[in-house]
C-alpha positions in Angstrom: 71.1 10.0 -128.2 68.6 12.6 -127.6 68.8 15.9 -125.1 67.6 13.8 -122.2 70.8 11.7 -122.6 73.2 14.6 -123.1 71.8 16.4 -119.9 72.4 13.6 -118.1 75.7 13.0 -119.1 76.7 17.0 -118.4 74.8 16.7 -114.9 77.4 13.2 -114.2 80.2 15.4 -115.1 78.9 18.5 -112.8 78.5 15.4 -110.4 82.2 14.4 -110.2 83.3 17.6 -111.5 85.4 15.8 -113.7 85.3 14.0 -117.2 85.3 10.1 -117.1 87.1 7.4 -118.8 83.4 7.4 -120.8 82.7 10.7 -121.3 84.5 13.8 -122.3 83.9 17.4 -123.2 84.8 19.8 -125.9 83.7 23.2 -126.4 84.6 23.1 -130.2 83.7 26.6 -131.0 85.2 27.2 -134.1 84.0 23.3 -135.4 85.9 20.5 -134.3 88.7 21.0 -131.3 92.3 19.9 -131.7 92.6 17.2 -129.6 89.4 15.3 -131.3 91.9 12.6 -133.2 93.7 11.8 -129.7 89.7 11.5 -127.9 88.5 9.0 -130.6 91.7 7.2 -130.7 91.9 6.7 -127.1 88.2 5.7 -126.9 88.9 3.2 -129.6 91.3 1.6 -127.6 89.2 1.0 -124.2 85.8 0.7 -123.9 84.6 2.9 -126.1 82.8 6.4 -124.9 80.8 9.4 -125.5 82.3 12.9 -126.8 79.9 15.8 -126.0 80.7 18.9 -128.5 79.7 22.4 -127.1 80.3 21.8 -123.3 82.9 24.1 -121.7 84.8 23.0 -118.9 85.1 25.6 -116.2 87.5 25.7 -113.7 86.4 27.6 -110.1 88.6 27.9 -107.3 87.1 25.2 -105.5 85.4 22.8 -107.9 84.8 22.4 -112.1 82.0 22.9 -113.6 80.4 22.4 -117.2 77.8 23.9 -119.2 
C-alpha cells in the first residue's frame, strides 16, 4: 500500500463520514491504541480489512471528519 492508497481510503471515510466494515481509523499517538487486539480480531473473523494508524476521527456538530 502506498500514499495514493491511504489517501484514498481517508477521502472514502470523509465520504461516508464514517469508518466501514473494511476500514478503520486509529490515531495511535503514543504507538499502538488500545483497542488494536479487538480491530484485528474482528477483521479476522469477516472479510478481512485495512487499519489506518495516525488518522483522527473528528466529530463536528453536523458531520465526522478524518485527517
Amino acid at each position: 500500500m502506498n500514499k495514493k492508497d491511504v489517501l484514498k481510503l481517508v477521502q472514502e471515510l470523509n465520504e461516508k463520514q464514517t469508518e466501514t466494515i473494511c476500514i478503520e481509523a486509529k490515531t495511535a499517538n503514543q504507538g499502538k491504541p488500545e483497542k488494536y487486539y479487538d480491530t484485528i480480531s474482528s477483521f479476522s473473523n469477516t472479510m478481512g480489512g485495512v487499519i489506518l494508524f495516525g488518522i483522527k476521527e473528528i466529530k463536528h456538530k453536523n458531520r465526522t471528519t478524518f485527517e
